[in-house]
PDB file of N, CA, C and O in Angstrom:
ATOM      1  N   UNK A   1       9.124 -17.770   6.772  1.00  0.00           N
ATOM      2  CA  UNK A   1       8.084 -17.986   5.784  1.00  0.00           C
ATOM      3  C   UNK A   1       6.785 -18.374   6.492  1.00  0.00           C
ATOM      4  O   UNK A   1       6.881 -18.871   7.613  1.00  0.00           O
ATOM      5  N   UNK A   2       5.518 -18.183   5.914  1.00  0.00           N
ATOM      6  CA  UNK A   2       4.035 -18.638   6.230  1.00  0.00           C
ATOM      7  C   UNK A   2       3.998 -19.751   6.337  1.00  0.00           C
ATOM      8  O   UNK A   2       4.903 -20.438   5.862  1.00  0.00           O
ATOM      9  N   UNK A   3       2.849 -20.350   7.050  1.00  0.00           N
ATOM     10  CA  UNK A   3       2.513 -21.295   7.286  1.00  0.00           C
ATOM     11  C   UNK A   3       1.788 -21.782   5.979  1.00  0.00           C
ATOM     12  O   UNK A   3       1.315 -22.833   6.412  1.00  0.00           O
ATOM     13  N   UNK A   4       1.420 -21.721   4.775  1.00  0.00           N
ATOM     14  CA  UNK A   4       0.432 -22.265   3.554  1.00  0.00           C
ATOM     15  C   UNK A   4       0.282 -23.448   3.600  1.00  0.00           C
ATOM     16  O   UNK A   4       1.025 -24.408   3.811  1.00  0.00           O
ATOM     17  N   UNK A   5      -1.235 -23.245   3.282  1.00  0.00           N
ATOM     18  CA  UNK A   5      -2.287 -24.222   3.057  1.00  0.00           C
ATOM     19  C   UNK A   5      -3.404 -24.016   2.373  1.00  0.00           C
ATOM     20  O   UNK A   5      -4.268 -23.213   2.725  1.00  0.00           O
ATOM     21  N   UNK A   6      -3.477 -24.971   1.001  1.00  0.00           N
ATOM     22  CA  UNK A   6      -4.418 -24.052  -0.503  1.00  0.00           C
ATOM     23  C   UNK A   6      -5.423 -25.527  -0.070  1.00  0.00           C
ATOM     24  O   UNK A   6      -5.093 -26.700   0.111  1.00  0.00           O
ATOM     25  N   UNK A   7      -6.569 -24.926  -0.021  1.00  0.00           N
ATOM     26  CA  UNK A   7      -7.884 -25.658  -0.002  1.00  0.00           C
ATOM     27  C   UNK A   7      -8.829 -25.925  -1.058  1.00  0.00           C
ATOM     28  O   UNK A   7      -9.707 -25.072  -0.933  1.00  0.00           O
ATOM     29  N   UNK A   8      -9.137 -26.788  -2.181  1.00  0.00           N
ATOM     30  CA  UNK A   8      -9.037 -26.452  -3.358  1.00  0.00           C
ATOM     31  C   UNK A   8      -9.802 -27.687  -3.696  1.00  0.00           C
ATOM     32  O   UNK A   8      -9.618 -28.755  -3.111  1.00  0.00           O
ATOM     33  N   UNK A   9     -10.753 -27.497  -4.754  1.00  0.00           N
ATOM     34  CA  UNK A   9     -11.799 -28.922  -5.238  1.00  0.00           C
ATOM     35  C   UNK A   9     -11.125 -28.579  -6.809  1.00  0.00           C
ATOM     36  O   UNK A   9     -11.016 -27.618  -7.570  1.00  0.00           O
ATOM     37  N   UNK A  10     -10.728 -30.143  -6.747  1.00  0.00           N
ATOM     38  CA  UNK A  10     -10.485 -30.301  -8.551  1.00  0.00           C
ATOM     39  C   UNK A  10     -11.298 -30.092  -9.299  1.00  0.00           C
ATOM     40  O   UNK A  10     -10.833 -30.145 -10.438  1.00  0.00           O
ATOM     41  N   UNK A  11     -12.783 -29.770  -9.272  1.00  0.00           N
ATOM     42  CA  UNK A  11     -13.836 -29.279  -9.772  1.00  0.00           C
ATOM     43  C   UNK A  11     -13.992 -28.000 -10.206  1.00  0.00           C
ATOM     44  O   UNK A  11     -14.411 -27.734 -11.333  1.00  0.00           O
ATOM     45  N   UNK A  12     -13.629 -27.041  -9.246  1.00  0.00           N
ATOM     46  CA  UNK A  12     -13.770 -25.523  -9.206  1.00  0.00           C
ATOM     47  C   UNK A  12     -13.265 -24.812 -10.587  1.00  0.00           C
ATOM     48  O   UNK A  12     -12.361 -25.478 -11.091  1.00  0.00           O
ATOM     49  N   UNK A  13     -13.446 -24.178 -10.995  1.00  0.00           N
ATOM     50  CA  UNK A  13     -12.668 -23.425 -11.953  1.00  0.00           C
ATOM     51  C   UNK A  13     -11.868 -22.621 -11.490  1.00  0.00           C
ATOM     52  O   UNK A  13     -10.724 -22.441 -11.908  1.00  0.00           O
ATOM     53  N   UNK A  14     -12.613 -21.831 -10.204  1.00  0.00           N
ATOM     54  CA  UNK A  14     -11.401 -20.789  -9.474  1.00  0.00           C
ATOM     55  C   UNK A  14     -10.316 -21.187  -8.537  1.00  0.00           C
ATOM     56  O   UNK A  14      -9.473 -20.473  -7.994  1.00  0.00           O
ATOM     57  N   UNK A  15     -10.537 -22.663  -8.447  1.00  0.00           N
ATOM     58  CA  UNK A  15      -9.087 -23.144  -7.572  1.00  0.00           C
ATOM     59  C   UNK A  15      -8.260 -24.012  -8.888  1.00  0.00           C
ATOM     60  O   UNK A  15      -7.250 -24.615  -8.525  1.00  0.00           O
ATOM     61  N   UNK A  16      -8.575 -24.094 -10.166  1.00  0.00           N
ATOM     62  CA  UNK A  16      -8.167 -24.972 -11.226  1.00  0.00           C
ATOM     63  C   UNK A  16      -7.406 -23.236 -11.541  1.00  0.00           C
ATOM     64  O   UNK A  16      -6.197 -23.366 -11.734  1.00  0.00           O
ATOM     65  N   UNK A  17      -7.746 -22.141 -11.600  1.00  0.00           N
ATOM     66  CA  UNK A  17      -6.660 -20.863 -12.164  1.00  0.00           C
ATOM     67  C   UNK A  17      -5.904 -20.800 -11.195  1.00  0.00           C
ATOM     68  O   UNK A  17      -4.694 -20.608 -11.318  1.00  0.00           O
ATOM     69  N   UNK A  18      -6.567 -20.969  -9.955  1.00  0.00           N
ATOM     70  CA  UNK A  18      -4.913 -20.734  -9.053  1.00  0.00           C
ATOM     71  C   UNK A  18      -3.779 -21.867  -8.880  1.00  0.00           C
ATOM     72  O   UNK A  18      -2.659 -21.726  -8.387  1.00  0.00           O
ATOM     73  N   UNK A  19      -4.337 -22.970  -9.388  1.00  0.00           N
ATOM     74  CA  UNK A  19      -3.595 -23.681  -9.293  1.00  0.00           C
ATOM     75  C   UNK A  19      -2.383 -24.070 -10.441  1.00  0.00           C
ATOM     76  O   UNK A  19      -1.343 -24.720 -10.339  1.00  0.00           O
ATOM     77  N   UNK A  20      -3.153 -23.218 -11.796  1.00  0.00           N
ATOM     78  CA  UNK A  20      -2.446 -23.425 -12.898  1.00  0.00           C
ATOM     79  C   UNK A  20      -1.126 -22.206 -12.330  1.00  0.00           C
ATOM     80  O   UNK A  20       0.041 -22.394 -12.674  1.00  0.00           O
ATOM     81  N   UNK A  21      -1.510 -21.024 -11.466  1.00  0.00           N
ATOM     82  CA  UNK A  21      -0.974 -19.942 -11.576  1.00  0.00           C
ATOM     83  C   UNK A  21       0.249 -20.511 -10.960  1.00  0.00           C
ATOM     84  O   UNK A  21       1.369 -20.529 -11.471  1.00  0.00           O
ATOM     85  N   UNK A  22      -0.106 -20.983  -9.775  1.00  0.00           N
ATOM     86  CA  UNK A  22       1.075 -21.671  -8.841  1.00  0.00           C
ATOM     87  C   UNK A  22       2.435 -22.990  -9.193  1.00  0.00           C
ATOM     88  O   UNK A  22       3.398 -23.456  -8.584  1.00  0.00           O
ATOM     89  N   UNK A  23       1.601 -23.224 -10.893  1.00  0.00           N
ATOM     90  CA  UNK A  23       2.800 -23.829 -11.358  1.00  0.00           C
ATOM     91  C   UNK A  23       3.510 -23.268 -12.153  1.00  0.00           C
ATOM     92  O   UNK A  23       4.733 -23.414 -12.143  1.00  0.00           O
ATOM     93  N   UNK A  24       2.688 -22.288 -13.254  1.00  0.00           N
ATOM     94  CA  UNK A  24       3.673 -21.488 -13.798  1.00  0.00           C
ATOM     95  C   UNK A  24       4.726 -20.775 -13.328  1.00  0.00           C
ATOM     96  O   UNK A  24       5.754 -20.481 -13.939  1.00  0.00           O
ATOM     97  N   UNK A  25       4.387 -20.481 -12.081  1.00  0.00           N
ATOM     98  CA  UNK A  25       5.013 -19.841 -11.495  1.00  0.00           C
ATOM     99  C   UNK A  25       6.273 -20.282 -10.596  1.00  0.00           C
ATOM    100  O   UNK A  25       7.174 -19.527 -10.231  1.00  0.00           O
ATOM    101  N   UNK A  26       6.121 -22.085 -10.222  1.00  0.00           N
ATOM    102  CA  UNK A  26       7.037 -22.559  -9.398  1.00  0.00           C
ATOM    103  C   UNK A  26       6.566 -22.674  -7.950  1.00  0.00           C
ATOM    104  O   UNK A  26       7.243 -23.100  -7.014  1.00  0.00           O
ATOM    105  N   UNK A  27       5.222 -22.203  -7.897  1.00  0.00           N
ATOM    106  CA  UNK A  27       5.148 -22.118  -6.217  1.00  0.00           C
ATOM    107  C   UNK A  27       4.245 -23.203  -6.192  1.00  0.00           C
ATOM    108  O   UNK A  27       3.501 -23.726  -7.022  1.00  0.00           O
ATOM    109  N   UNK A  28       4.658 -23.487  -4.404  1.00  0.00           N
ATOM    110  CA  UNK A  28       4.440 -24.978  -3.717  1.00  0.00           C
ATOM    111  C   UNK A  28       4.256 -24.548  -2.597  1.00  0.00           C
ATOM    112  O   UNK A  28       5.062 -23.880  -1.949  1.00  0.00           O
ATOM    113  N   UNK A  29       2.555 -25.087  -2.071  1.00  0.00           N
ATOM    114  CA  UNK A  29       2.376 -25.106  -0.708  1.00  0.00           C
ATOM    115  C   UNK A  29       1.382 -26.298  -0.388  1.00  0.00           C
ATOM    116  O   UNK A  29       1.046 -26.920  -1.395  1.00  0.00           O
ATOM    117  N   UNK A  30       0.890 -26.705   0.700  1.00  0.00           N
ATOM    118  CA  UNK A  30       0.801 -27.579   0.855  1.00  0.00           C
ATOM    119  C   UNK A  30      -0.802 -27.359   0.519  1.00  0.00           C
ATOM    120  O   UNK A  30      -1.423 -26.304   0.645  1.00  0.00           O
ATOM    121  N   UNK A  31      -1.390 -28.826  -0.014  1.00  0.00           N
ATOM    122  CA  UNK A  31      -2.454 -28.657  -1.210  1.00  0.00           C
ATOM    123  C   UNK A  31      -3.654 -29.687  -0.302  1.00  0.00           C
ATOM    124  O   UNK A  31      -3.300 -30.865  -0.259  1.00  0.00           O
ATOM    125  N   UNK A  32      -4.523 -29.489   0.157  1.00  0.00           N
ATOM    126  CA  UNK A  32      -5.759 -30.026   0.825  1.00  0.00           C
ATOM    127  C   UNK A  32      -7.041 -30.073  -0.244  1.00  0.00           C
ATOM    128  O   UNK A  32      -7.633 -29.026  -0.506  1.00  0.00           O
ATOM    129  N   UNK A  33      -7.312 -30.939  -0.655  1.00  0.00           N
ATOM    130  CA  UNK A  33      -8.466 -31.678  -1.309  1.00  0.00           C
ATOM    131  C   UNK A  33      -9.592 -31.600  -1.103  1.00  0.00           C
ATOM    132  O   UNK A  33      -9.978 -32.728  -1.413  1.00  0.00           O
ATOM    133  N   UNK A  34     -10.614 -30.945  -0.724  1.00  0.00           N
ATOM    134  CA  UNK A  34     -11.509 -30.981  -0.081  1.00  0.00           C
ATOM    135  C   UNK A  34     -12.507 -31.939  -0.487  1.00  0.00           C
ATOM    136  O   UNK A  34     -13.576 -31.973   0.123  1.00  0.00           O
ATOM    137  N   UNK A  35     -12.193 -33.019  -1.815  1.00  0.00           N
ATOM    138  CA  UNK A  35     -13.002 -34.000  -1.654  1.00  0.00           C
ATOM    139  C   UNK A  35     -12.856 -35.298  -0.439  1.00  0.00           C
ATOM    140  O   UNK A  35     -13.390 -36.398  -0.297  1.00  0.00           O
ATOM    141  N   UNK A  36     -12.026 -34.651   0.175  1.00  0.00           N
ATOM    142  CA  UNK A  36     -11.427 -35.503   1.379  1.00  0.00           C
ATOM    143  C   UNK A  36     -11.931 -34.868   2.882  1.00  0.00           C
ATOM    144  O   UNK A  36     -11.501 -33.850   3.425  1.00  0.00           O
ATOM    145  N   UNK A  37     -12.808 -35.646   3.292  1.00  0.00           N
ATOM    146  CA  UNK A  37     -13.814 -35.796   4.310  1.00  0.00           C
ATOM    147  C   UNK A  37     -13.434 -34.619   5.721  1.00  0.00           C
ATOM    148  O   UNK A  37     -14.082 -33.804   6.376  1.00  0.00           O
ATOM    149  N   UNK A  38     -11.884 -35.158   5.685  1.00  0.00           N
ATOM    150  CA  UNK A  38     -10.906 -34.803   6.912  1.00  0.00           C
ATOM    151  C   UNK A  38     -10.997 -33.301   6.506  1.00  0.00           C
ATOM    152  O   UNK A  38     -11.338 -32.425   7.302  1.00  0.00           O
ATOM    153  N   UNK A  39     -10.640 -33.054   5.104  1.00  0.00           N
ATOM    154  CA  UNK A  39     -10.145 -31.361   4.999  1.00  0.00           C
ATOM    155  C   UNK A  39     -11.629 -30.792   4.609  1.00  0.00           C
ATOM    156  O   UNK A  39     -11.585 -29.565   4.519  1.00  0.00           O
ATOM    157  N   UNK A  40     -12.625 -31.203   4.411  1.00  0.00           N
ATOM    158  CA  UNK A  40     -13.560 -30.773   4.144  1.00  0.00           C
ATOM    159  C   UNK A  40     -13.924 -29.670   5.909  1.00  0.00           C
ATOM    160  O   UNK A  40     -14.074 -28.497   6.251  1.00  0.00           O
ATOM    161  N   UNK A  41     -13.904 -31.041   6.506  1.00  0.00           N
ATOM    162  CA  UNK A  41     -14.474 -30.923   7.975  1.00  0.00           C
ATOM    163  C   UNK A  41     -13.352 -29.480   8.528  1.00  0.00           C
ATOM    164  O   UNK A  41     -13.832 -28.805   9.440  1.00  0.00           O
ATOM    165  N   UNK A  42     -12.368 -29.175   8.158  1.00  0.00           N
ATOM    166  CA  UNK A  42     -11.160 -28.668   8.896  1.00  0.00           C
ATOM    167  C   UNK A  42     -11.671 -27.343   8.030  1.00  0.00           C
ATOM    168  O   UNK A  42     -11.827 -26.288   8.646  1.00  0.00           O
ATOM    169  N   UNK A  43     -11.901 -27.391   6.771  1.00  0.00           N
ATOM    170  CA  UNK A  43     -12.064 -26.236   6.077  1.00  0.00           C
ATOM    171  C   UNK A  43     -13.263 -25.646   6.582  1.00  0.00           C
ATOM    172  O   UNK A  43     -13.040 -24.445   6.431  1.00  0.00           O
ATOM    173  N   UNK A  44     -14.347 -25.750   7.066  1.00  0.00           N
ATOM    174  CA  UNK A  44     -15.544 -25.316   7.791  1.00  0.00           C
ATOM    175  C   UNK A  44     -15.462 -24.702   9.323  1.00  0.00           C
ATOM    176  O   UNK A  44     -15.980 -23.714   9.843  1.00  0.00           O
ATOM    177  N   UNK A  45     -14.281 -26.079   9.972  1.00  0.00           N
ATOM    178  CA  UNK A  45     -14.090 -25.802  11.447  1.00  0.00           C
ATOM    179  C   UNK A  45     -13.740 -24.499  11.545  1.00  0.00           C
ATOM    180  O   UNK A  45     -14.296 -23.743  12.343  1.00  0.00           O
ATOM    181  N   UNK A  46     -12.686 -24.086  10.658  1.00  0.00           N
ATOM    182  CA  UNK A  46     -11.114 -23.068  10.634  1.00  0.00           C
ATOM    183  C   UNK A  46     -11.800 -21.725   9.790  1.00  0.00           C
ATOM    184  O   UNK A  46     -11.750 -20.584  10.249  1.00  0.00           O
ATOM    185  N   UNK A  47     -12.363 -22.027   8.645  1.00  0.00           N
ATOM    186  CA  UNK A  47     -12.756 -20.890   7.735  1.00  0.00           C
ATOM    187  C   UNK A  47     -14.227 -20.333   8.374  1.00  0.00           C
ATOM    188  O   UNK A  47     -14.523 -19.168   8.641  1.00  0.00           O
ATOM    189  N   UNK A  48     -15.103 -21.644   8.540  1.00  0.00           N
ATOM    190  CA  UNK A  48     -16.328 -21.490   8.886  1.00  0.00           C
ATOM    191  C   UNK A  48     -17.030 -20.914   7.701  1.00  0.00           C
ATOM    192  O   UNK A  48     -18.002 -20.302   8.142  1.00  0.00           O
ATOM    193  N   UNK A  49     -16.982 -20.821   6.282  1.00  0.00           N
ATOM    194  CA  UNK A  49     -17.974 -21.517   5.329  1.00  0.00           C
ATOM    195  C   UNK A  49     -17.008 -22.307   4.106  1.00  0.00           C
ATOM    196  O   UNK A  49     -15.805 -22.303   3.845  1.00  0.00           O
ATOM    197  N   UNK A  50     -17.956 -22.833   3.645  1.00  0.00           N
ATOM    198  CA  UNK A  50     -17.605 -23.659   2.394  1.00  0.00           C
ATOM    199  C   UNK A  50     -17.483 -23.055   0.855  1.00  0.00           C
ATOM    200  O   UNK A  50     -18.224 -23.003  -0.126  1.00  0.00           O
ATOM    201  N   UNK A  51     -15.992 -22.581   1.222  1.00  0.00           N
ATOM    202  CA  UNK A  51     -15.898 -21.791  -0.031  1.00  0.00           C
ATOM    203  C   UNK A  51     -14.802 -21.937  -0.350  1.00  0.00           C
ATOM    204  O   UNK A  51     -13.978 -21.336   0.340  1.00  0.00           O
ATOM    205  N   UNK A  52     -14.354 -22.657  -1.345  1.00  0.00           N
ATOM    206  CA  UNK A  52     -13.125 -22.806  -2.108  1.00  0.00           C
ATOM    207  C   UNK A  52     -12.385 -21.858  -3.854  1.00  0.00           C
ATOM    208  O   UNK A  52     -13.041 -21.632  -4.871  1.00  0.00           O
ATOM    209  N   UNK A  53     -11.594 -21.676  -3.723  1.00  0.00           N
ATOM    210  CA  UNK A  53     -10.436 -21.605  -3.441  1.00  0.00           C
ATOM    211  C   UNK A  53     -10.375 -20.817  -1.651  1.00  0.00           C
ATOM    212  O   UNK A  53     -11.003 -19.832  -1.262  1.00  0.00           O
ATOM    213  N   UNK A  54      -9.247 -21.811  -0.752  1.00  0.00           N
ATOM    214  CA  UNK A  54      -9.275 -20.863   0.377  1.00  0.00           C
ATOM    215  C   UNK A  54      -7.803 -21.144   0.745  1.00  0.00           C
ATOM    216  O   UNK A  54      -7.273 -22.224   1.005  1.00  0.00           O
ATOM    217  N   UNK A  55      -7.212 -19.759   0.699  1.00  0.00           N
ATOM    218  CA  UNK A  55      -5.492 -19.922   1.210  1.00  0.00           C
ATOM    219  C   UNK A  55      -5.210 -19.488   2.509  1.00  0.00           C
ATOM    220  O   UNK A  55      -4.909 -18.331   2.804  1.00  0.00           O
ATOM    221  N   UNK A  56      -5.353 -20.818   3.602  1.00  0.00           N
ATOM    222  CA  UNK A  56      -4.936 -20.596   5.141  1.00  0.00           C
ATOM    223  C   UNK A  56      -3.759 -19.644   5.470  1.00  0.00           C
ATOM    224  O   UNK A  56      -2.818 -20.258   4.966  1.00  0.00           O
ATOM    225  N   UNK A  57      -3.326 -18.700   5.923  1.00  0.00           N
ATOM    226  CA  UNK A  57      -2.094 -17.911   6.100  1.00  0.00           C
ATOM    227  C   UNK A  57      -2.130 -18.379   7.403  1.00  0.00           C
ATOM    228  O   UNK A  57      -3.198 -18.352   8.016  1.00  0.00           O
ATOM    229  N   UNK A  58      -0.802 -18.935   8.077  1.00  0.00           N
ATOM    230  CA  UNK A  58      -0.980 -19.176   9.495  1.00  0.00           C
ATOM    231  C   UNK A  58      -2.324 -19.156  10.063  1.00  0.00           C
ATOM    232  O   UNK A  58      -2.836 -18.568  11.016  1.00  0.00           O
ATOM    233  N   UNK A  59      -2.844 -20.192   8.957  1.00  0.00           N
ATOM    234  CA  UNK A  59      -4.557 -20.643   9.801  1.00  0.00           C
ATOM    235  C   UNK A  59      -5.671 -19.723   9.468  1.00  0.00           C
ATOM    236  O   UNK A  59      -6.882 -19.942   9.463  1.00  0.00           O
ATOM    237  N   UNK A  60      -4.766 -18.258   9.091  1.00  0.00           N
ATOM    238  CA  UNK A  60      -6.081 -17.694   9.018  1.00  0.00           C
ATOM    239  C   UNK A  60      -6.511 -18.039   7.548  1.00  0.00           C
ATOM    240  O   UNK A  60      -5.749 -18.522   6.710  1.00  0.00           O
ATOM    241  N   UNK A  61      -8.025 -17.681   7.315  1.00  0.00           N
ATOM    242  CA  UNK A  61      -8.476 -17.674   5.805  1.00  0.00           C
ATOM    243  C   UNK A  61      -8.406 -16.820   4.751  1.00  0.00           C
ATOM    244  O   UNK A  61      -8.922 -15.713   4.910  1.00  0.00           O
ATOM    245  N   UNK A  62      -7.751 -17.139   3.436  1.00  0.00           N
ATOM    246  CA  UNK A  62      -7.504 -15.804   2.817  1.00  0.00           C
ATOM    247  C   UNK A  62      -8.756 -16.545   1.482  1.00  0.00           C
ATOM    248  O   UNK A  62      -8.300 -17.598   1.036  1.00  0.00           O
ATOM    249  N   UNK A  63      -9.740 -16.272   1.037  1.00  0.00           N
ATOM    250  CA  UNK A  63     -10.399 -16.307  -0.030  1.00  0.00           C
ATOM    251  C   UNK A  63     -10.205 -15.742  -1.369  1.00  0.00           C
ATOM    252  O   UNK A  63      -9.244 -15.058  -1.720  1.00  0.00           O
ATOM    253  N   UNK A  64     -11.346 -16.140  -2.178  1.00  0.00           N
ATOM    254  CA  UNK A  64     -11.174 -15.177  -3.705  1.00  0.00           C
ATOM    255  C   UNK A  64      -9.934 -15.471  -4.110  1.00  0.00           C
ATOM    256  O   UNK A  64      -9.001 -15.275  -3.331  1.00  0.00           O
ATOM    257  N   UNK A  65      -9.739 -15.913  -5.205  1.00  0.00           N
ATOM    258  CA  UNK A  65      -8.771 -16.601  -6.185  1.00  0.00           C
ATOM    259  C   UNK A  65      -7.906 -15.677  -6.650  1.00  0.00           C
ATOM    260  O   UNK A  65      -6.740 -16.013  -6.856  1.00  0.00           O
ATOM    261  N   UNK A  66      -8.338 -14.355  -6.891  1.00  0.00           N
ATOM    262  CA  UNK A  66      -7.453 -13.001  -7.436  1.00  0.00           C
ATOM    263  C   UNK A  66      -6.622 -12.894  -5.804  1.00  0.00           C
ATOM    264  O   UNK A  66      -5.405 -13.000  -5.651  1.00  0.00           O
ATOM    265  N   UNK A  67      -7.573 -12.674  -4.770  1.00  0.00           N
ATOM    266  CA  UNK A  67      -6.755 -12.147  -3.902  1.00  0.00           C
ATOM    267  C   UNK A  67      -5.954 -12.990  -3.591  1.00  0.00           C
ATOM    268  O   UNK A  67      -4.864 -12.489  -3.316  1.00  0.00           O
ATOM    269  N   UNK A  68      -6.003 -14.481  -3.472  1.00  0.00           N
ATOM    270  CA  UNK A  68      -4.530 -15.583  -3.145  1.00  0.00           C
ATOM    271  C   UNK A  68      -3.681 -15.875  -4.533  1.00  0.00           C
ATOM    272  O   UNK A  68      -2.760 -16.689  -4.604  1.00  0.00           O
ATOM    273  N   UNK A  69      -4.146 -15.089  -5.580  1.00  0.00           N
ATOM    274  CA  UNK A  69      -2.925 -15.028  -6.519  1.00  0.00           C
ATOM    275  C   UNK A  69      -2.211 -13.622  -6.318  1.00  0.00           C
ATOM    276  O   UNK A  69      -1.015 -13.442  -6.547  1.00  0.00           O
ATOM    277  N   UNK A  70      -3.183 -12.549  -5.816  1.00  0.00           N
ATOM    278  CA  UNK A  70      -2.061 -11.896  -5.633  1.00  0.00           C
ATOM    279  C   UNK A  70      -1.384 -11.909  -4.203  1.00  0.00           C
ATOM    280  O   UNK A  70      -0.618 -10.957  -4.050  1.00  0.00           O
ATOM    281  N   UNK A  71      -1.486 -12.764  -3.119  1.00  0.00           N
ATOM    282  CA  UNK A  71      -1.256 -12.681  -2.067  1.00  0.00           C
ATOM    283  C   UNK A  71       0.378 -13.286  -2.455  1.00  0.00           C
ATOM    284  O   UNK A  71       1.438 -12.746  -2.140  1.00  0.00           O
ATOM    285  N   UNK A  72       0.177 -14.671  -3.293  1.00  0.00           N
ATOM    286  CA  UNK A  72       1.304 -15.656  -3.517  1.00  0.00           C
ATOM    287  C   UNK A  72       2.175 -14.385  -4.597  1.00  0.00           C
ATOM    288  O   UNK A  72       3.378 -14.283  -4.355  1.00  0.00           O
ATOM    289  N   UNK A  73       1.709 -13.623  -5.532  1.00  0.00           N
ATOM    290  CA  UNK A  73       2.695 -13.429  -6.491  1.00  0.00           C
ATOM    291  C   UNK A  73       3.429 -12.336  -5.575  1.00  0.00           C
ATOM    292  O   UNK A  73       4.595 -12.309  -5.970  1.00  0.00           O
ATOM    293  N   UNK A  74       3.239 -11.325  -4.411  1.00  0.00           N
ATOM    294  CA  UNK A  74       4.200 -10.609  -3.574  1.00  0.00           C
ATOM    295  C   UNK A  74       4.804 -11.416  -2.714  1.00  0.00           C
ATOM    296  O   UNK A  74       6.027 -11.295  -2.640  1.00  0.00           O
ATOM    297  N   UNK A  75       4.265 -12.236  -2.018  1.00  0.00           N
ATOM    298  CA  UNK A  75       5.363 -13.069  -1.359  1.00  0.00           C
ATOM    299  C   UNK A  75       6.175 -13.968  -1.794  1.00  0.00           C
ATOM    300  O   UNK A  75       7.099 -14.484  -1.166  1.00  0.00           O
ATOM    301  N   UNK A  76       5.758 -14.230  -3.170  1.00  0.00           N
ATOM    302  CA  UNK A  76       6.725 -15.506  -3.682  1.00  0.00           C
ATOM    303  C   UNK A  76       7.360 -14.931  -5.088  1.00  0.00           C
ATOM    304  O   UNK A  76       8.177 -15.637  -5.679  1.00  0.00           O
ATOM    305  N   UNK A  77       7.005 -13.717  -5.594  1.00  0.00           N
ATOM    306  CA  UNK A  77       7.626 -13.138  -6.624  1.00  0.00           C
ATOM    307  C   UNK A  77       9.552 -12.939  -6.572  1.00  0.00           C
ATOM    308  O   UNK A  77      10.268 -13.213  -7.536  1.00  0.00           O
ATOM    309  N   UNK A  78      10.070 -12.414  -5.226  1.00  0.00           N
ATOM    310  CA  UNK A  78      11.412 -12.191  -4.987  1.00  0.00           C
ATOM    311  C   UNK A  78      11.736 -13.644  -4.853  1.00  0.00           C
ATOM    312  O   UNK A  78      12.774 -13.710  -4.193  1.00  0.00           O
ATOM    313  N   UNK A  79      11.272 -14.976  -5.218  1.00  0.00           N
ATOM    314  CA  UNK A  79      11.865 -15.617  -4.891  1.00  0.00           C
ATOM    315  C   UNK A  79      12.436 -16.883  -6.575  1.00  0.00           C
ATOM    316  O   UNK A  79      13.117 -17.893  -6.749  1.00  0.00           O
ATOM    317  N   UNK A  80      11.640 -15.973  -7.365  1.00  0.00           N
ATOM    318  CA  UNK A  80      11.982 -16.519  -8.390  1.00  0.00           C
ATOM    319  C   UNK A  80      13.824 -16.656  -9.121  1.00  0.00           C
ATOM    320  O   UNK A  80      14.025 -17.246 -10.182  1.00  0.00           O
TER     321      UNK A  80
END
């Protein structure tokens, strides 16, 4: 399995749909706050801009809220 990591401001609207998506659905990955100083700084270092919703795949950056819902619903669909 991937390495996941969802980068995500409780503010956003487009990380508030992926996040609703990821419960309907059952899926769990590990969830970084970016009102938190540490992941803010890591999300800039690693992505290099400030743009949330952002789904790390083994580090790399996957953006756009459609594309990390559909990234999660093929990899995590067979697992329902």
């Amino acid at each position: 399995m991937n390495d996941l990591e969802l980068y995500y401001s409780p503010w956003c609207p487009y990380c508030l749909n992926v996040l609703r998506f990821m419960k309907n659905r059952g899926i769990t990955v590990e969830l970084k706050d970016t009102s938190d100083p540490e992941n803010q700084k890591r999300l800039l270092a690693v992505g290099k801009k400030n743009q949330v919703p952002c789904l790390f795949i083994n580090g790399k950056p996957l953006y756009e809220s459609r594309d990390i819902m559909s990234y999660l619903d093929k990899h995590f669909s067979d697992k329902q």
